[in-house]
Every structure is written in structure tokens, then in C-alpha cells.
C-alpha positions as CSV (number, residue, x, y, z in Angstrom):
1,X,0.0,0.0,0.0
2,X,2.9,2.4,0.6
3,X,4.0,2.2,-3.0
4,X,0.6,2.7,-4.2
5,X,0.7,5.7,-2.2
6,X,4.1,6.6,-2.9
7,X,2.9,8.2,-6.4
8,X,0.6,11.4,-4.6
9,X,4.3,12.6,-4.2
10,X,5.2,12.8,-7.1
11,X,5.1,16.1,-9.7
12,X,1.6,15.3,-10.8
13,X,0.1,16.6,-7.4
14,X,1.8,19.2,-6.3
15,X,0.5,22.8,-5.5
16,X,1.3,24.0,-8.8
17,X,0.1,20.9,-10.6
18,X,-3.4,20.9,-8.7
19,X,-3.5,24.5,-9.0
20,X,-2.9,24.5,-12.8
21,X,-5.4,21.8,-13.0
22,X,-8.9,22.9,-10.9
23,X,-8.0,26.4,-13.0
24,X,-8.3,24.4,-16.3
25,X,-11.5,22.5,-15.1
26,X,-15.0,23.9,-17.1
27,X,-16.3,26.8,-15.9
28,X,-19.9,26.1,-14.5
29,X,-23.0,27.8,-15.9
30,X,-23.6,30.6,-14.4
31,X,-25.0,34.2,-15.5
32,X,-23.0,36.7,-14.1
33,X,-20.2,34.7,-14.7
34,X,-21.5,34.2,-18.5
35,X,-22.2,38.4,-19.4
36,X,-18.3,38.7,-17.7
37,X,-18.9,41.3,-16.4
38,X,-16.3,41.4,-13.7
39,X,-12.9,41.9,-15.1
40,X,-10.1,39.5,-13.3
41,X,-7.4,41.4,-11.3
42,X,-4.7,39.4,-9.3
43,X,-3.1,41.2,-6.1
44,X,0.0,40.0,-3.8
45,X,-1.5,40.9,-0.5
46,X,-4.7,39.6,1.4
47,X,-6.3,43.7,1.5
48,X,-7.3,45.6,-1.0
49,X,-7.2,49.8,-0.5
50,X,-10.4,50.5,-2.0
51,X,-9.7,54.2,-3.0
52,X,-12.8,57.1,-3.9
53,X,-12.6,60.1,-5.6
54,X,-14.8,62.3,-6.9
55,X,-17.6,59.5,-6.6
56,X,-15.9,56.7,-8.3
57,X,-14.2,53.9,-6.0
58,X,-10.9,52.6,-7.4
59,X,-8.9,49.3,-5.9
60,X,-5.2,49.5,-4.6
61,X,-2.7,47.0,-3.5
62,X,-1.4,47.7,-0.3
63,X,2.2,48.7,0.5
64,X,4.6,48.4,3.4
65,X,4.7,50.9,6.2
66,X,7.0,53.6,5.4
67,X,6.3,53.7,1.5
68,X,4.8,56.6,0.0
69,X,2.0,56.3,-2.9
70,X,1.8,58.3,-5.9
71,X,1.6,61.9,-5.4
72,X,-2.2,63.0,-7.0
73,X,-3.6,65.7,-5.6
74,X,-6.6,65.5,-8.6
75,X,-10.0,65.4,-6.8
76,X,-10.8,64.7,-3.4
77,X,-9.7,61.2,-2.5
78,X,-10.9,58.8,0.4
79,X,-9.3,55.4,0.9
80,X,-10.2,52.2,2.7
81,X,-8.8,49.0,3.4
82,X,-10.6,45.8,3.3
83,X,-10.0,42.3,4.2
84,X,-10.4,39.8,0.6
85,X,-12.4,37.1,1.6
86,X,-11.5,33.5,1.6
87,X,-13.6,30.7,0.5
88,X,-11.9,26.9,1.6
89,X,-13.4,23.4,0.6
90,X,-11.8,20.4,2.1
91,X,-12.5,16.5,0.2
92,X,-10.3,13.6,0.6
93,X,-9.8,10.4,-1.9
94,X,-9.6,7.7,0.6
95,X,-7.0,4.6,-0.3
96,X,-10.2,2.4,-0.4
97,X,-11.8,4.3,-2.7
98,X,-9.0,4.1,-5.0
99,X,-8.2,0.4,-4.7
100,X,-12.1,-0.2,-5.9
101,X,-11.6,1.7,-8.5
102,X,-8.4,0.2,-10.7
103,X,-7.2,-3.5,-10.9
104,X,-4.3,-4.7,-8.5
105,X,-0.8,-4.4,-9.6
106,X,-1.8,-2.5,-12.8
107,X,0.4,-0.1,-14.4
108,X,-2.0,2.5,-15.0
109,X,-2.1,3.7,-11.0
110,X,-1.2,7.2,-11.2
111,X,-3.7,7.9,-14.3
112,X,-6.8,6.1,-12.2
113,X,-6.2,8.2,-9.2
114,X,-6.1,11.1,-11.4
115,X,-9.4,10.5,-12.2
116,X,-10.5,10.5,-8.7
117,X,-8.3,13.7,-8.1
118,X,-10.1,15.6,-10.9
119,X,-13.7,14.3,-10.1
120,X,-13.0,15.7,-6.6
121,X,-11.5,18.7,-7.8
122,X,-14.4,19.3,-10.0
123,X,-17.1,19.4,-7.4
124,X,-15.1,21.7,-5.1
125,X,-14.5,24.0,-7.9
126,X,-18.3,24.1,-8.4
127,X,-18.7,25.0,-5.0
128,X,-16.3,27.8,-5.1
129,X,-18.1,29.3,-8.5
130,X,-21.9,29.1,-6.9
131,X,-20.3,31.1,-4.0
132,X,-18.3,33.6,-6.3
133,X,-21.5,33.6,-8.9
134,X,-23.1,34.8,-4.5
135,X,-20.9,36.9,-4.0
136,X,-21.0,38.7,-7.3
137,X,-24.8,39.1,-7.0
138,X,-24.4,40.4,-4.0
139,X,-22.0,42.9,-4.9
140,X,-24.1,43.8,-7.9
141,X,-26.9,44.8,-5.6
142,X,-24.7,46.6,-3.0
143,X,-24.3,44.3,-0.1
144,X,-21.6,41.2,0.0
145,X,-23.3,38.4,1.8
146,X,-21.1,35.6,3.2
147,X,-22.1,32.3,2.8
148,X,-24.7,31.9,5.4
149,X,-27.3,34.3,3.4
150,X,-27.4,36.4,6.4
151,X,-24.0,38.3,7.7
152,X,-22.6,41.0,6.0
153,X,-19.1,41.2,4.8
154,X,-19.4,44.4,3.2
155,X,-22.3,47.0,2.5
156,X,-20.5,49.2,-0.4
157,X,-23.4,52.0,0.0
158,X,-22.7,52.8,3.8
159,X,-19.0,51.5,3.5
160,X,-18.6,54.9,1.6
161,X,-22.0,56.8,2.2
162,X,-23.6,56.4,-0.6
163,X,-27.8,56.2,-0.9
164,X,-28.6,53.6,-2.9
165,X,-31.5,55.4,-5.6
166,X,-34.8,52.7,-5.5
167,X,-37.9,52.8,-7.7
168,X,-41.2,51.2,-6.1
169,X,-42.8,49.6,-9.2
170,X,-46.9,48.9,-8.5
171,X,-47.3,46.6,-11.6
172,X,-51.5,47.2,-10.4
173,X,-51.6,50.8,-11.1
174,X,-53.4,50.1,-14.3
175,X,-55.1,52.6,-16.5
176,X,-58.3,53.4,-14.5
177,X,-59.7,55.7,-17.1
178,X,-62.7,53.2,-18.5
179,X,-65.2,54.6,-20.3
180,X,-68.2,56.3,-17.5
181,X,-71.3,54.3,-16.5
182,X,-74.4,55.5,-17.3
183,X,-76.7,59.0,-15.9
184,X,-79.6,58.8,-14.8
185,X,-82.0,61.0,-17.1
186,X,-85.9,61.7,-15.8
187,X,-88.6,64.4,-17.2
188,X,-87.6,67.4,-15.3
189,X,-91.3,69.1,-16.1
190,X,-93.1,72.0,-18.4
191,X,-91.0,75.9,-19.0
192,X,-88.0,73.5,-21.3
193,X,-87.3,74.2,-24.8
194,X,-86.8,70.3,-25.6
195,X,-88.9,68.9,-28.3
196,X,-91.1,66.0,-27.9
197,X,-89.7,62.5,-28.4
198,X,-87.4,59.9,-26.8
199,X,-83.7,61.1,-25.9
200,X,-80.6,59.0,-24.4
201,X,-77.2,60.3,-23.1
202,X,-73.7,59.1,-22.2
203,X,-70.9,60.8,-20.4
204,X,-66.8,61.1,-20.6
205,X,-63.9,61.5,-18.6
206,X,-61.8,64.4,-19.1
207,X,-58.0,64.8,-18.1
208,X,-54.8,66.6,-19.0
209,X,-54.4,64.7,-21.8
210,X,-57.5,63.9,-23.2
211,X,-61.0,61.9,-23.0
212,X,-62.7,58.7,-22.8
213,X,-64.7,57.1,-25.2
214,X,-68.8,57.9,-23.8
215,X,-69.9,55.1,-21.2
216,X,-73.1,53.4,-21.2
217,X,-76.2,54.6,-22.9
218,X,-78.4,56.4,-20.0
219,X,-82.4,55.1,-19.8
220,X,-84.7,56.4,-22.3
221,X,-86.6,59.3,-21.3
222,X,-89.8,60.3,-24.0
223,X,-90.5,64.4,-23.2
224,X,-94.0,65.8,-24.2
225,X,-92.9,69.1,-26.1
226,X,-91.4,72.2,-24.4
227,X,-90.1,70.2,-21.6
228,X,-86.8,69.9,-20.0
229,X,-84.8,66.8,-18.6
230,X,-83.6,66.5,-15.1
231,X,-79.7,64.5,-14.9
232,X,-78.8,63.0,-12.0
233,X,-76.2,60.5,-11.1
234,X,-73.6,61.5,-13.4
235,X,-70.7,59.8,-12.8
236,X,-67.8,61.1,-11.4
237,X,-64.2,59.9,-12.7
238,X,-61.0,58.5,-10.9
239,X,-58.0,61.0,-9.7
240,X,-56.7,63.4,-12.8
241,X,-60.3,63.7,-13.8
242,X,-60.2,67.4,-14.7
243,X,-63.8,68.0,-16.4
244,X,-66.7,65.9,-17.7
245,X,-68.6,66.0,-20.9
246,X,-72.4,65.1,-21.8
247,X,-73.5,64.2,-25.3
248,X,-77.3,63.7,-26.2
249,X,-78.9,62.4,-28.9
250,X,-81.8,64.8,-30.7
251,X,-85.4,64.1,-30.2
252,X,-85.9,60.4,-31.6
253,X,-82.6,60.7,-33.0
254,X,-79.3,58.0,-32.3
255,X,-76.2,60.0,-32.9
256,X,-74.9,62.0,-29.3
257,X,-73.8,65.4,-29.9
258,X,-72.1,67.8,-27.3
259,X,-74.3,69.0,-24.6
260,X,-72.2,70.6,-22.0
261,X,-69.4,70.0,-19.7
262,X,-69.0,70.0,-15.7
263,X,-66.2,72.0,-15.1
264,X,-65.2,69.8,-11.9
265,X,-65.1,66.2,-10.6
266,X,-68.0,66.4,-7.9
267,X,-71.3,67.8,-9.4
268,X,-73.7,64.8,-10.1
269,X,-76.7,66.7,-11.1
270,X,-77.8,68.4,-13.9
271,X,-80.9,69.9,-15.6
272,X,-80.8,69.7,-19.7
273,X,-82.8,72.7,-21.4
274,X,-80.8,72.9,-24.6
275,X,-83.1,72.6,-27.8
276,X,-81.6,70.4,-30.5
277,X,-80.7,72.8,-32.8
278,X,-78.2,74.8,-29.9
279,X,-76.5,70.8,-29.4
280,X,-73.1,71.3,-30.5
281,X,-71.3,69.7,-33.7
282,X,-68.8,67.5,-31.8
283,X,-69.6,63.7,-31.4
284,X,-69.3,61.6,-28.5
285,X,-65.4,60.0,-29.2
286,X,-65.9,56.0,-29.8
287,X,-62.2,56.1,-29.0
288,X,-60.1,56.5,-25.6
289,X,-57.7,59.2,-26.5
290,X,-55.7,59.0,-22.8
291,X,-52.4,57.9,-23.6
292,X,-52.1,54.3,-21.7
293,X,-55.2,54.0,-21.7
294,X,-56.6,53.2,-25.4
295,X,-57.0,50.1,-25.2
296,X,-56.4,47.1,-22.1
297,X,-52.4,46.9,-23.2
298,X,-51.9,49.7,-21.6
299,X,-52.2,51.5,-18.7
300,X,-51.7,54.9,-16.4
301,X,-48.3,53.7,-15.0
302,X,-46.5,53.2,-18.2
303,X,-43.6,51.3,-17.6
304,X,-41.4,53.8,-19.8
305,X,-42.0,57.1,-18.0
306,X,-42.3,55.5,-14.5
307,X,-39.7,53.1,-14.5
308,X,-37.1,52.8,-17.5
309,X,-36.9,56.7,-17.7
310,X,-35.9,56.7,-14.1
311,X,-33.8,53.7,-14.4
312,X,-31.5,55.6,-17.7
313,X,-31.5,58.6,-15.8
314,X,-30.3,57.6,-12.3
315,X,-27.5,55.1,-14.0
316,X,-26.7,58.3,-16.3
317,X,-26.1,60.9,-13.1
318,X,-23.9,58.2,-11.4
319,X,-22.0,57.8,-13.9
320,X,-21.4,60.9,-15.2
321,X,-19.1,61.8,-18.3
322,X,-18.5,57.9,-18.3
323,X,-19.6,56.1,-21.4
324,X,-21.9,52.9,-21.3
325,X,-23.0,50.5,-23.9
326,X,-26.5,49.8,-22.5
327,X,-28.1,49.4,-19.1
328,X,-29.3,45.5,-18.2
329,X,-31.7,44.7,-15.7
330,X,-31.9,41.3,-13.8
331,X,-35.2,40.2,-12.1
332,X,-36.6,38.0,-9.7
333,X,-39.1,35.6,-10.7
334,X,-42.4,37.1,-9.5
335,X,-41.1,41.0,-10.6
336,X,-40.4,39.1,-13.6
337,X,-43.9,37.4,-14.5
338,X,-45.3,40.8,-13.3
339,X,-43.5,43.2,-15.8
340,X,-43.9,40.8,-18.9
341,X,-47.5,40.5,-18.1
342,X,-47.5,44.7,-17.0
343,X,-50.2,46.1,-20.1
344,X,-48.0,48.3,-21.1
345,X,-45.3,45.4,-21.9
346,X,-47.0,42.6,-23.0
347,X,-47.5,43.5,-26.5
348,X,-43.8,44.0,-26.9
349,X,-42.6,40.8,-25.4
350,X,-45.3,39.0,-27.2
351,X,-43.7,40.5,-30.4
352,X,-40.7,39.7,-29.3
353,X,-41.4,35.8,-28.2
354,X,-42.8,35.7,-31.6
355,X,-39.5,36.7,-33.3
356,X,-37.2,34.5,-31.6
357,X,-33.9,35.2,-29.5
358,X,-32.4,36.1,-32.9
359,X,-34.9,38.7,-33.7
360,X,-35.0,37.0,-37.5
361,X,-38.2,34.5,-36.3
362,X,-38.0,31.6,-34.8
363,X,-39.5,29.8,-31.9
364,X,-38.3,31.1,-28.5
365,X,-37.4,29.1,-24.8
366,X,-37.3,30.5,-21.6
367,X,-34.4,28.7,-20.9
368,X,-32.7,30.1,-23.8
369,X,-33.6,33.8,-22.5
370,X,-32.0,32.9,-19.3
371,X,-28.7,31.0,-19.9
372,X,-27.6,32.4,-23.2
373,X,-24.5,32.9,-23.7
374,X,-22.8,35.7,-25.1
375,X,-21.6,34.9,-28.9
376,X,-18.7,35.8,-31.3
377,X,-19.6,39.2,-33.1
378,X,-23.2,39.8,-31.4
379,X,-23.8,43.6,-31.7
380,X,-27.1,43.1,-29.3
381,X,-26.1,41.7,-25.7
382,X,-27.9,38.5,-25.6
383,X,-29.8,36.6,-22.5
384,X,-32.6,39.4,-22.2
385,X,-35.7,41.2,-23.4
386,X,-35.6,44.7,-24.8
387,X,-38.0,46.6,-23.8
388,X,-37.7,50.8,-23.5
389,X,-34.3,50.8,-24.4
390,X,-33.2,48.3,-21.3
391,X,-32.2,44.9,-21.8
392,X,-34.7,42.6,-18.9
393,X,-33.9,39.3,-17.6
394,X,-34.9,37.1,-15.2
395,X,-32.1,36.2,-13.0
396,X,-31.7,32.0,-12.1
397,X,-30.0,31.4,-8.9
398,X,-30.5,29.5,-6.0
399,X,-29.2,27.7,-3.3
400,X,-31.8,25.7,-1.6
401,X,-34.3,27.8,-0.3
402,X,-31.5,30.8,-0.7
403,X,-32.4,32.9,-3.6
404,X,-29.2,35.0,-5.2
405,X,-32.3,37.8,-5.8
406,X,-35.0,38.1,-4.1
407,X,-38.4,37.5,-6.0
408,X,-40.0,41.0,-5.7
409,X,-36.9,42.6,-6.5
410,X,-34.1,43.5,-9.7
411,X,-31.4,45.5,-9.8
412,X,-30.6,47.8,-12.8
413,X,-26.5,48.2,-13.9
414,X,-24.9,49.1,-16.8
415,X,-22.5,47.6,-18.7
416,X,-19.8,48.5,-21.2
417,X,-18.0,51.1,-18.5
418,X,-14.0,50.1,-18.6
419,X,-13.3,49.3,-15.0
420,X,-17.0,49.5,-13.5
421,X,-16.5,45.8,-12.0
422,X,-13.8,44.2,-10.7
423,X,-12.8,41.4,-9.2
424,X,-9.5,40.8,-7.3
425,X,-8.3,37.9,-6.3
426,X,-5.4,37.5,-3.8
427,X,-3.0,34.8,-3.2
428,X,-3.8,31.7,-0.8
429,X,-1.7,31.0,2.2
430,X,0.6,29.1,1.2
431,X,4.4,28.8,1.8
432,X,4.6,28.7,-2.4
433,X,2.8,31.5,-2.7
434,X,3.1,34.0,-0.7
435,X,3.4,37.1,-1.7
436,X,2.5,36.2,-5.6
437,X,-0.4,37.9,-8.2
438,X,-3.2,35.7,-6.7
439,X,-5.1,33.2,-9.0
440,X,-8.9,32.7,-9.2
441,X,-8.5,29.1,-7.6
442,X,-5.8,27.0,-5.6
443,X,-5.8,23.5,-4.9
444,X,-3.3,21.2,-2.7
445,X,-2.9,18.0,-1.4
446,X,-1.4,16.2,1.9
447,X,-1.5,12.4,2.6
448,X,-3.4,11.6,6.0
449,X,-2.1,9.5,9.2
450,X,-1.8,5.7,8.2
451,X,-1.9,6.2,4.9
452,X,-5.7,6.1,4.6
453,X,-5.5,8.7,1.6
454,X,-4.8,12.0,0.5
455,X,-6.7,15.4,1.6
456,X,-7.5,17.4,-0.8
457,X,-7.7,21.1,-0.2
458,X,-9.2,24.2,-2.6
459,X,-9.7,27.3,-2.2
460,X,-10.5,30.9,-3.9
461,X,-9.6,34.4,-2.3
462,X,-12.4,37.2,-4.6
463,X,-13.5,40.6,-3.4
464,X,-16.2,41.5,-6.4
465,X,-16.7,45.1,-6.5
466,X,-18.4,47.8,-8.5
467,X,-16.3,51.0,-8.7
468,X,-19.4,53.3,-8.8
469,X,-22.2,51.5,-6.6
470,X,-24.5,54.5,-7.3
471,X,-25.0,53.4,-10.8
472,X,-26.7,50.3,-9.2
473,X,-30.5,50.7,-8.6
474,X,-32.8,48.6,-6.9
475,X,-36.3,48.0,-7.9
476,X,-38.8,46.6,-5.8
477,X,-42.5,45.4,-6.5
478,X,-44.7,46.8,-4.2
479,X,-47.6,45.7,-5.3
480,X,-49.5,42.9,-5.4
């Protein structure tokens, strides 16, 4: 058994070798890992200065005691230091395990065991990318959680007093500008001008920006001639009603021309002494003319002006003169089935499902819209829906019952911006590499007592960061 053993010391497992190998290992799935948009940055030390001025953070190395940085007097500049976490995983291939797994006094030994090395290796690598793929998540919305969901390793927005800008999205504020019930309409008595016959009216909602169709035909009231007409129960309209307007149809007649209008949002009475001939020219409109609310794909909250506008212009404060290349946002499920299903965007995805991920037709998955990947030469970021000049997407992560992003909530970032996210990653503690660039993984090995196997250890050392956190903005659903 010693000789069998004998072959963990040789070159093949070594720091380097492991190292070199769980860095070499696929990469697994996994979004914010796939749009890349953390750019890799090695550092020789275990702290990272995380320097601000003028409202963007920057990351520096530290330095001994005694050695003086850069002379800038540019700007006014804060700096902080901050420990990089560590993430260890600990396996072990026992000596059994490997003596099931090849035939006695083969020659093949060292090849078989690899195979056990690398299957261990594997699943400790994908343990360290779903933490990283947490971590960056977490960094993405502000706040680096550690492992356990709930303590907080860093909170970038009080870290370096930043508000974090949030939009309240109620995907129920529809339109409520429906066309008005129906008045009531009675004989109102002799001393009218109204000829004799039968006569029907309807009502509208006026606001700023314009008027229902008329609601429901009012009863039938048949006047003897010179009478009037006593209205009551005219309807009054939802908030931003400004004024509203009665049409009437001639004696016997069908067609509703304009009566009057109530200059307020209150009065529910009315007494009609207009003779036909003084009706005015102007129909009753068949056709909503409130913008959101023509017909029920829209409504009042439209998800342009009261989110996406919002969203550009926030992300376009925060970042200043800095160029982007679009903004992206990613969504927890239920904000997600809310805003695809929102009136004012169902249309648009519809069209868009319709077209296919390519935009040239096609049928469309909703797995494709979520783990896309970004392709050689695409001029449109992939994985998302546009929609009002953002790119949507609903965000698959989860660990358990541990959700990378919460279900009523999304976070809007943009991307393209040299520098915006980093990721440094400092060395591990070993003797072989200390004070050396740090690598995104590191594996070792060590044979345990008795020779009962080999222990394997892995391990990763990231601090994810976003160098101007106020270009990150939450959105939360507050209603239903």
C-alpha cells in the first residue's frame, strides 16, 4: 500500500500541478459569470485599499509601512482597506476508494487516481463558482453576503456613504380611465325648450391629456314638447379627472352630440334645457384618446415614464461623463412574471417571443432567454428582453431555499464602462505563494495519518466590486 501511495508525491500533485489543473476544469454555468462582467485582477496581498474620488471607487494594492503612494492631488480622495475574503473546501480520496476503483498491480495507478483527483476537484470548484457567482450578486446589488445568506461582509453604499436610488414599481396601477357608467336622465317638467320625443345620453372622462370614449347609454326618457330633462347620477371619474362632458342624442334621434361640460369632478346633477338645434357639432369620441389608456395593453403607470426613464436617468447621473453600452436589468421571478404580463409590456414581449432570441423568427425558450451565452460578433447583448431601451432578464440562482435575488426585486446596472466591475483575487496561504499575483482558484494535497489517503484542499480568495455602486438601482415590486 505504501508504494501505491508513494505516487501522490510525485510532480503530478503538487500545489502548482493541482493549482494548474482545478483552474483548467470547465467553468460552471452561471449568469454573471456568462455576461463577464467582472474583469479578473490578481493582487500579492490579502487587503485591497479600495480608494474614492470624486464619486468613483478605485482598488489598490497595499504597500509596506513607510512607502509613500503616488503623489495626485486630482479630486478629493478617500481610501479604505478591506480584508479579501476566503472561500476553503476540504475532500479527501480515501486509499479504499481508490483500490475499488483500478485493478491490482496495474500499471495505470497514477492515471486512475487522477481520475478520482479531478472528479474531486471538480465538485469543489463548483462550489467555489456558486459562492463567487453569490458573491458577485451580492456585490451587484450593494451588499456582500457571506455564505450563510445572512452576515454582511461588506455593505458598499454605507461602507462609503452612498444612498442607494430605489424605484417602487406597483405593476396594479393600471389605467383606470374606463369609459363612464351611465346617468340617470328623468322628465324634469313643463317651461324646457326640448322637443317632444325619446332622448338617451352618455358621459366622458376628461384629463390633461384627453377623453374617454362615452360610457353606457343612459335610460330612455320620451319628453311631451317644451319640456326639460332633469340628470342626476352622473358619474364622477378616478384621480386626474379634470372635467366631464355630456353628449345627447336629438329628439328620436341616435347619434350623441355635445351638450355641456361640468367643469369639476363632484357635481352629479344636472338639468338639460338645450333645444336640438343649440346641441353642439362635436360627437361623443368612440375612441379612448388618454395615452395608456386606449385600449387594455396599456395603462396609467407606463412602464417607460415611470420606470425605465428613471432607471436611464439615475444610472446616467452616477456615472457621469463615463460612457456605457447599455443598461441590463436582472429580475426575480415574480417582478419578472409581473412586468412581462404589465399592459403596457405585453405587446412588446409577445412581439418579441414571436421573433425569436435572434430577432429573424423563430421559436423562442425560456431557458434560452436565461442561460444564453454571449456569442462571437453579437452587436445586441444576448440573455434578455428589450424593452424601452433596457435589456430585462430574469435572474436563475438559488441555493436551496437561498435565492441569489429576491423574487419581488431586480437590480438595474450598466455595462460596457471600462473598470466598473472588478474582481480581485489575492494569493492563498501558502508557503509557495506567498506574496505572488493571486489566482482565481488554488488547490493542494497532503496524505493523511496511516496512509488512509490524500486530503485534498481548494480554495479561492475574490472581493467582487463595483467602482461606482450608485449606478446600481434597486427595484422593488410593491404591489400585489
Amino acid at each position: 500500500m505504501g508504494a501505491i501511495l508513494d505516487i501522490f508525491r510525485k510532480d503530478a500533485f503538487n500545489v502548482v500541478s493541482l493549482t494548474a489543473a482545478i483552474n483548467k476544469l470547465p467553468y460552471r454555468p452561471s449568469r454573471i459569470g456568462d455576461l463577464g462582467l467582472f474583469q479578473q485582477k490578481g493582487i500579492n496581498t490579502t487587503m485591497a485599499a479600495i480608494e474614492e474620488r470624486d464619486g468613483k471607487l478605485g482598488l489598490l494594492t497595499s504597500r509596506a509601512r513607510g512607502v509613500m503612494n503616488q503623489v495626485d492631488t486630482i479630486g478629493l480622495r478617500k481610501a479604505r482597506a478591506f480584508s479579501v475574503p476566503s472561500i476553503p473546501i476540504n475532500e479527501a480520496v480515501l486509499a479504499d476508494q481508490v483500490q475499488n476503483m483500478r485493478a491490482f498491480g496495474s500499471s495505470d495507478q497514477l492515471e486512475t487516481i487522477a481520475m478520482a483527483i479531478n472528479e474531486r476537484l471538480q465538485n469543489m470548484k463548483d462550489w467555489i463558482d456558486t459562492t463567487r457567482e453569490y458573491y458577485r450578486i451580492g456585490s451587484l446589488q450593494g451588499i456582500l453576503y457571506d455564505g450563510d445568506a445572512s452576515t454582511v461582509l461588506y455593505n458598499w453604499f454605507t461602507e462609503f456613504g452612498i444612498t442607494q436610488t430605489t424605484i417602487n414599481v406597483d405593476f396594479t396601477s393600471f389605467n383606470t380611465f374606463t369609459a363612464p357608467a351611465a346617468l340617470t336622465a328623468a322628465d324634469g317638467g313643463a317651461g324646457g325648450t326640448l322637443s317632444a320625443g325619446a332622448y338617451t345620453y352618455k358621459v366622458t372622462f376628461v384629463t390633461g391629456t384627453g377623453e374617454t370614449q362615452g360610457g353606457t347609454v343612459s335610460n330612455s326618457v320620451t319628453l311631451l314638447v317644451s319640456h326639460k330633462m332633469a340628470l342626476t347620477a352622473i358619474p364622477v371619474g378616478p384621480t386626474g379627472t379634470l372635467y366631464r362632458n355630456i353628449y345627447r342624442t336629438t329628439a328620436g334621434g341616435s347619434t350623441y352630440l355635445f351638450l355641456t361640460q361640468i367643469a369639476d369632478n363632484t357635481t352629479t346633477t344636472y338639468t338639460d334645457n338645450t333645444a336640438d338645434a343649440s346641441l353642439g357639432t362635436n360627437q361623443v369620441p368612440t375612441v379612448t384618446n388618454i395615452p395608456g389608456a386606449r385600449d387594455p395593453y396599456n395603462s396609467v403607470m407606463e412602464m417607460k415614464k415611470d420606470v425605465a426613464t428613471p432607471i436611464i436617468r439615475a444610472v446616467e447621473d452616477a456615472l457621469g461623463v463615463t460612457m456605457y453600452r447599455n443598461i441590463r436589468v436582472i429580475c426575480g421571478n415574480t417582478f419578472w412574471d409581473n412586468f412581462v404580463n404589465h399592459p403596457s409590456v405585453i405587446r412588446a414581449y409577445e412581439r418579441w417571443l414571436m421573433a425569436g432570441d435572434t430577432g429573424t423568427g423563430g421559436s423562442f425558450f425560456r431557458n434560452q432567454q436565461r442561460q444564453q451565452l454571449n456569442r462571437q460578433g453579437d452587436s445586441v447583448p444576448p440573455g434578455g428582453f428589450e424593452f424601452a431601451g433596457i435589456y430585462w432578464e430574469n435572474y436563475r440562482g438559488h441555493i436551496g431555499t437561498t435565492k441569489f435575488i429576491a423574487d419581488k426585486n431586480a437590480i438595474a446596472f450598466p455595462e460596457g464602462c471600462p473598470d466598473l466591475f472588478i474582481e480581485h483575487t489575492a494569493p492563498a496561504p501558502f508557503t509557495e505563494t506567498v506574496n505572488t499575483i493571486g489566482l482565481p482558484y488554488y488547490a493542494k494535497q497532503e496524505r493523511m495519518r496511516f496512509d488512509l489517503g490524500i486530503e485534498l484542499h481548494a480554495q479561492s480568495n475574490p472581493l467582487p466590486l463595483c467602482t461606482r455602486p450608485g449606478a446600481l438601482i434597486k427595484l422593488t415590486q410593491t404591489n400585489p
